[in-house]
GUKOL-85651 format. One record per residue (C-alpha): x, z, y; chain; residue in three letters. Coordinates in steps of 0.2 Angstrom, whole numbers. Example, Ala and Ser with C-alpha at 12.3 -4.5 7.8 and 13.67 -1.06 7.14 Angstrom:
<sites>
      px      pz      py   chain   res
      62      39     -22       A   ALA
      68      36      -5       A   SER
</sites>
This chain:
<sites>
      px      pz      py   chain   res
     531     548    1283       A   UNK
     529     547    1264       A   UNK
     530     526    1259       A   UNK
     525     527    1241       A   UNK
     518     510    1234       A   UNK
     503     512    1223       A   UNK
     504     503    1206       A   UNK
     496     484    1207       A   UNK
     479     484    1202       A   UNK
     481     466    1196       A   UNK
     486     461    1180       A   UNK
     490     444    1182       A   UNK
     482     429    1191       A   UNK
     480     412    1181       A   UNK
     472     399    1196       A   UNK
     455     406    1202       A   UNK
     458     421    1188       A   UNK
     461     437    1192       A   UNK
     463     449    1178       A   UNK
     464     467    1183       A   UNK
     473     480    1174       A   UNK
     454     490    1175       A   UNK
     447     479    1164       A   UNK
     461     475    1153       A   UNK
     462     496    1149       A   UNK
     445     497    1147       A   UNK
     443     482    1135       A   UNK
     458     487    1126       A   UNK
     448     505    1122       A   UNK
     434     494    1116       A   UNK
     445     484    1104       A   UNK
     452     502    1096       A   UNK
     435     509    1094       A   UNK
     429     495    1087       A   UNK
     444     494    1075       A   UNK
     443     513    1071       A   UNK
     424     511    1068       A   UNK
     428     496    1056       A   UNK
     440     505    1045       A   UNK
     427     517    1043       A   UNK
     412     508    1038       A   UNK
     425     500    1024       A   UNK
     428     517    1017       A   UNK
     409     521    1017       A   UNK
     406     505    1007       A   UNK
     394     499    1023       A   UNK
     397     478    1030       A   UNK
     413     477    1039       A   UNK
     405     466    1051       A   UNK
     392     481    1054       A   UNK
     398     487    1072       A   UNK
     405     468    1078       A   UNK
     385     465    1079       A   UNK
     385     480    1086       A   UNK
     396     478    1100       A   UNK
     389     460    1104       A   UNK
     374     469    1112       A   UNK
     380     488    1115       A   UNK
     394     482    1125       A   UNK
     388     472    1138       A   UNK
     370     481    1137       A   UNK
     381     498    1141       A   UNK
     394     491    1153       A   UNK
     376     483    1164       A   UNK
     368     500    1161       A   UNK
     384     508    1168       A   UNK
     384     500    1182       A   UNK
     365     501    1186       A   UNK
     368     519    1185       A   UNK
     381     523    1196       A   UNK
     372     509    1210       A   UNK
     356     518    1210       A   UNK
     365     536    1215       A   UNK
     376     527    1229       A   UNK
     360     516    1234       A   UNK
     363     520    1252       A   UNK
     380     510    1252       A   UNK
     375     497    1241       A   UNK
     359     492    1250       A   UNK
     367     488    1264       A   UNK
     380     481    1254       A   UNK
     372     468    1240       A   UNK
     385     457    1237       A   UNK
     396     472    1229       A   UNK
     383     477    1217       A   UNK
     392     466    1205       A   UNK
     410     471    1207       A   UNK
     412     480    1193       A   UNK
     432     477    1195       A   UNK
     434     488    1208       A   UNK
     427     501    1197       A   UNK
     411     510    1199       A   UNK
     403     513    1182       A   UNK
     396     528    1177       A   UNK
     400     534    1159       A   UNK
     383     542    1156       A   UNK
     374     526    1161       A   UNK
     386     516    1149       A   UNK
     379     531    1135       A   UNK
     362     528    1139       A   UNK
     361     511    1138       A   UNK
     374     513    1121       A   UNK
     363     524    1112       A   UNK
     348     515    1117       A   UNK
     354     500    1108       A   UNK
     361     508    1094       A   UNK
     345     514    1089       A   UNK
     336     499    1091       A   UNK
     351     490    1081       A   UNK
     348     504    1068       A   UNK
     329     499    1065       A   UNK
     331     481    1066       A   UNK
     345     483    1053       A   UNK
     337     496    1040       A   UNK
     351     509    1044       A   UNK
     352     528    1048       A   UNK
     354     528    1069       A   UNK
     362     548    1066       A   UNK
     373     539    1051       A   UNK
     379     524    1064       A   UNK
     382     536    1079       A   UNK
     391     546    1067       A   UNK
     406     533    1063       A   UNK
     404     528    1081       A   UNK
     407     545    1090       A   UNK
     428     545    1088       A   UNK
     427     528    1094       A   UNK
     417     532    1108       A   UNK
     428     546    1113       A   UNK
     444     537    1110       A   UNK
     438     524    1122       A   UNK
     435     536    1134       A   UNK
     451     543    1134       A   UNK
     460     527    1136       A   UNK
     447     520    1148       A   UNK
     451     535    1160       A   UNK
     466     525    1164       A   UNK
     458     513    1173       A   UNK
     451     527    1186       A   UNK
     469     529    1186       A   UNK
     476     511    1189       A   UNK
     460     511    1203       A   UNK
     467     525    1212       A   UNK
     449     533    1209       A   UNK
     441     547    1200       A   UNK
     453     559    1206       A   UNK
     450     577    1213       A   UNK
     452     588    1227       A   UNK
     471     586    1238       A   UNK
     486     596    1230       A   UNK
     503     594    1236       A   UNK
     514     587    1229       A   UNK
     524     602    1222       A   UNK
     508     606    1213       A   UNK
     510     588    1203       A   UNK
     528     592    1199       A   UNK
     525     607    1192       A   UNK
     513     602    1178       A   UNK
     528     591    1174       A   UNK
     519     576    1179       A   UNK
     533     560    1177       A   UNK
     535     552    1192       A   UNK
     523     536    1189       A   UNK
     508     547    1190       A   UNK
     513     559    1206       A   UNK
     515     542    1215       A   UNK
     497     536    1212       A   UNK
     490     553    1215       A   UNK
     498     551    1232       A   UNK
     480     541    1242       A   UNK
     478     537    1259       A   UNK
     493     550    1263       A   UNK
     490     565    1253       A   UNK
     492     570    1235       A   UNK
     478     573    1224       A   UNK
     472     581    1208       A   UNK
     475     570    1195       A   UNK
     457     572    1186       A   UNK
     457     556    1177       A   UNK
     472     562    1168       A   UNK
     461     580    1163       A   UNK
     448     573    1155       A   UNK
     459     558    1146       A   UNK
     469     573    1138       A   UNK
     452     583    1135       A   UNK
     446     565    1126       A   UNK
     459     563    1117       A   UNK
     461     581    1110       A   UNK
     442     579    1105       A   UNK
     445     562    1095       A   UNK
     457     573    1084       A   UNK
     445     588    1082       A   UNK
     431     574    1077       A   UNK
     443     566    1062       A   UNK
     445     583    1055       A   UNK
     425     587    1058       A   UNK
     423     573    1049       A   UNK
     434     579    1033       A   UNK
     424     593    1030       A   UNK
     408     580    1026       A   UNK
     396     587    1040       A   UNK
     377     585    1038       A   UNK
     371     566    1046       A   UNK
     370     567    1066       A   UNK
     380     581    1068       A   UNK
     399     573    1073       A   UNK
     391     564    1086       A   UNK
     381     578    1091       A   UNK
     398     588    1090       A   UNK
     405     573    1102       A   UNK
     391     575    1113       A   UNK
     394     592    1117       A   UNK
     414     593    1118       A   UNK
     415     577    1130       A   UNK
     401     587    1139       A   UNK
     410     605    1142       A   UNK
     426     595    1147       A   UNK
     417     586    1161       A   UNK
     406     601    1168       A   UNK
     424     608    1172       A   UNK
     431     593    1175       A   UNK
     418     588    1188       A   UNK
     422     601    1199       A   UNK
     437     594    1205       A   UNK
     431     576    1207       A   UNK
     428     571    1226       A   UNK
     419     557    1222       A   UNK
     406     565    1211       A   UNK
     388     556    1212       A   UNK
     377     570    1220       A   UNK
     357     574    1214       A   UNK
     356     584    1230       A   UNK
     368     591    1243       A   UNK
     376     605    1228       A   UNK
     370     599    1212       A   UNK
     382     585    1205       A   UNK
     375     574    1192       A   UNK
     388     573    1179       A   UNK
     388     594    1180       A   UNK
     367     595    1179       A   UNK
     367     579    1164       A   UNK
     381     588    1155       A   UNK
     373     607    1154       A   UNK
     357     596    1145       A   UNK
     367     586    1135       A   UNK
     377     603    1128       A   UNK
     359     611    1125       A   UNK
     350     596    1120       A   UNK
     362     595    1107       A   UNK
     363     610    1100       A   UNK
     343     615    1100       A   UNK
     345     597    1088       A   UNK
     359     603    1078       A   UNK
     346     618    1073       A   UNK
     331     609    1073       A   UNK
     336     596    1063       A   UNK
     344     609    1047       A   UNK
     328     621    1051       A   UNK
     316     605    1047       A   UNK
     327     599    1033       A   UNK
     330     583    1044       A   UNK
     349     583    1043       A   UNK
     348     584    1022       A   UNK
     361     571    1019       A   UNK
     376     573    1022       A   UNK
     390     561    1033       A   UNK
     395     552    1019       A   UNK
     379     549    1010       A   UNK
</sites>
């Protein structure tokens, strides 16, 4: 019998206050995107302060959209379970549901504020996928999102260090560390974006670009997952959102050059 302890979920308790290493992750990529996104607006002569007004309303608008999301799609528990409809803690957001409701105030944000929506989602897109990258590890502290079981041979033999084959190891079996594949898949796309955006790309188009790398990863990615939220018995969400994403994005790409829509360029 394998006795592997998992890593605490809890960060630290201060009285009533529990602060969970989920939330601490996910609000330290936050805190990097928003610094990244910063730096950026600085060099593009825009107000530093643009995306800190941003985030007042995209964060938590995103993070309740999230959730919303992934409740609707696992109704079935959570109506005969209100009382965790809230616990966001124990994970259970969607990241689709956090774009949505992220994009959606971005371009209200955009209007109110006189400002190019494809301009502002342009600067934010290697934020975006930065904090995805890092947020992934809070799946990871969770012991969640992971994929299908593996032994654990098959976690040594990626060269896995030992801290991850043991939280891989759930409820007596191994499993493929999926939270880790699409980090890495993240975080290759955050440096892919940064050189995208050296070469001065028409407006739109980086977060278009982010739109359809972060969407390939997870198609792949997805099949692995056991804990995929299901449209029917074989179509998984993630997989059937990310195949319109990819086209949606591309037909836009085109549409916008062939209409003369994209004319200016990232920097303009």
């Amino acid at each position: 019998m394998v006795n592997i302890q998992p890593l605490d979920r809890v960060a630290f308790e201060f009285g009533p206050l529990t602060v969970y290493w989920y939330g601490i992750i996910i609000g330290t990529g936050i805190a990097l995107g928003w610094l990244l996104a910063t730096r950026e607006t600085k060099k593009l002569k825009l107000p530093q302060d643009l995306f800190a007004d941003l985030l007042l309303w995209a964060v938590p608008i995103s993070i309740i959209s999230a959730r919303i999301y992934y409740v609707l799609f696992q109704w079935d528990y959570y109506s005969q379970k209100p009382g965790e409809i809230i616990a966001i803690w124990e994970g259970g957001i969607a990241i689709h549901g956090a774009i949505i409701g992220g994009v959606i105030t971005t371009v209200v944000f955009a209007k109110k504020r006189g400002i190019s929506f494809w301009k502002l989602a342009d600067i934010a897109a290697p934020s975006l996928i930065l904090g995805q990258a890092i947020g992934r590890w809070g799946n990871f502290m969770n012991q969640e999102a992971h994929g299908t079981e593996v032994t654990r041979i098959f976690l040594e033999n990626l060269n896995l260090p030992d801290f991850i084959i043991n939280q891989m190891y759930i409820d007596g079996a191994y499993y493929q560390p999926t939270f880790l594949y699409e980090s890495l898949w993240n975080l290759l796309g955050f440096v892919l974006l940064l050189i995208l955006r050296k070469f001065n790309p028409k407006q739109g188009e980086i977060f278009l670009s982010y739109a359809i790398w972060y969407s390939v990863g997870r198609f792949f990615v997805e099949v692995l997952r056991t804990d995929s939220l299901m449209l029917t018995e074989s179509l998984r969400i993630a997989q059937v959102l990310s195949l319109a994403l990819i086209a949606v994005s591309i037909l836009l790409i085109l549409y916008r050059r062939w209409k003369g829509y994209s004319k200016y360029k990232y920097t303009e």
